[in-house]
C-alpha positions as CSV (number, residue, x, y, z in Angstrom):
1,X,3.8,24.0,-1.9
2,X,2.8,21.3,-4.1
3,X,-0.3,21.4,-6.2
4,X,-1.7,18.6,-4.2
5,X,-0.9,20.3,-0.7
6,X,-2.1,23.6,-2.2
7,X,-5.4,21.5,-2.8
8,X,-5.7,19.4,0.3
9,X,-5.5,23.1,2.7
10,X,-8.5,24.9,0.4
11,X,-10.6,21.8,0.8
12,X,-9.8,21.6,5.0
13,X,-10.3,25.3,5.2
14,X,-13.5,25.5,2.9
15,X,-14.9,22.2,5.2
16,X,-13.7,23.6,8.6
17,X,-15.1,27.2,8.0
18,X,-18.8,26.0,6.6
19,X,-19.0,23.2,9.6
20,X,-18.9,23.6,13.6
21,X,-15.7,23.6,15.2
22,X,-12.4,25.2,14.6
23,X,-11.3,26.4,11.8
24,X,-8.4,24.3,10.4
25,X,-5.6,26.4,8.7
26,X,-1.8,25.4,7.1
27,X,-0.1,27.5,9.5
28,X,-2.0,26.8,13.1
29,X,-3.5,22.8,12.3
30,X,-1.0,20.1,13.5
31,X,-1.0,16.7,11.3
32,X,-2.5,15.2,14.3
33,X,-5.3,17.5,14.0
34,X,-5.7,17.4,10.5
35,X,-5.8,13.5,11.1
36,X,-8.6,13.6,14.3
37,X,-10.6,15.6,12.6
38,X,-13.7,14.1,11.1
39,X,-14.2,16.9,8.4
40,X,-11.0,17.3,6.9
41,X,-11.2,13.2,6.5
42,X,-12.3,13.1,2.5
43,X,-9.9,15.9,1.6
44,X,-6.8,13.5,3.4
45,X,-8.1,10.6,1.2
46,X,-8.3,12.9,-1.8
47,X,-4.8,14.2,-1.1
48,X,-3.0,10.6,-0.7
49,X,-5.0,9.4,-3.5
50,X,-3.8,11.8,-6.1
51,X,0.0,12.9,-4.4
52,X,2.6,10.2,-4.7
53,X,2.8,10.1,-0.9
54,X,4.0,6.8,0.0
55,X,5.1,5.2,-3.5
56,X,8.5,3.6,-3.7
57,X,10.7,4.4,-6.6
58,X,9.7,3.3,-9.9
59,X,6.1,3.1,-11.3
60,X,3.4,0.8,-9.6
61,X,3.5,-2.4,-10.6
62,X,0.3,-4.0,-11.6
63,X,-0.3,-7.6,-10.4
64,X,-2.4,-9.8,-12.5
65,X,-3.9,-13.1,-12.0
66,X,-2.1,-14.2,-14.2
67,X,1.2,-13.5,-12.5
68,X,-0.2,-14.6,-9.0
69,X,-1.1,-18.0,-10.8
70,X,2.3,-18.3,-12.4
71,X,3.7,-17.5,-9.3
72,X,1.7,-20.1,-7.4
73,X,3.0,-23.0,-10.5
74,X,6.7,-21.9,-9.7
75,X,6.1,-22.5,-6.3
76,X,4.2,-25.6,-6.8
77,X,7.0,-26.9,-9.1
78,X,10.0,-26.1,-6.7
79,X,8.0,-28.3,-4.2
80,X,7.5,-31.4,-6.6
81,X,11.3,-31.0,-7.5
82,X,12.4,-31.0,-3.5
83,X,10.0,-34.0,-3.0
84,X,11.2,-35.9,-6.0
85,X,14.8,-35.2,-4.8
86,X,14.5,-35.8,-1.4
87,X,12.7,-39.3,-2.5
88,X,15.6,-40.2,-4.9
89,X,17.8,-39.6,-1.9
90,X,15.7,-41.6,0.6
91,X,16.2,-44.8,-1.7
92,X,19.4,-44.5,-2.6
93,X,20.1,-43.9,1.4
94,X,17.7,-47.4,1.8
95,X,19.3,-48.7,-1.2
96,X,22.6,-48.2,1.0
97,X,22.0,-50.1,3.4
């Protein structure tokens, strides 16, 4: 078992023993248990936070505002470009005719 893991079943079984209700162990606690129960809740949160449960291949990629804002210009730009196109093509259509 991963560090992690190892982590996240001492924290449920340390919270489950010193709080009322059943005792919440690796080998006899479902997920869905685990997940239902209100006491085992900040050692789930710890868990996910530090275990790379969930991440996709490759490190996290930060977004800045920067990016979003560039982003948003590229966008912005693409639009004028269509507009301005589909303008040059409207008069040349009108032009046409």
């Amino acid at each position: 078992m991963e560090k992690p893991a190892k982590t996240l079943w001492a924290t449920v079984l340390k919270e489950t023993r010193k709080l009322p209700g059943p005792t919440r162990e690796r080998r006899r606690t479902s997920i869905a248990e685990l997940l239902a129960d209100e006491r085992c809740s900040q050692a789930v949160l710890q868990f996910l936070a530090t275990a790379d449960v969930g991440r996709t291949s490759g490190p996290p990629v930060a977004e800045d505002e920067e990016d979003a804002a560039s982003e948003a210009s590229e966008w912005q730009a693409r639009d004028q470009e269509e507009r301005a196109w589909e303008r040059r093509e409207e008069e040349e259509r009108l032009g046409r005719e």
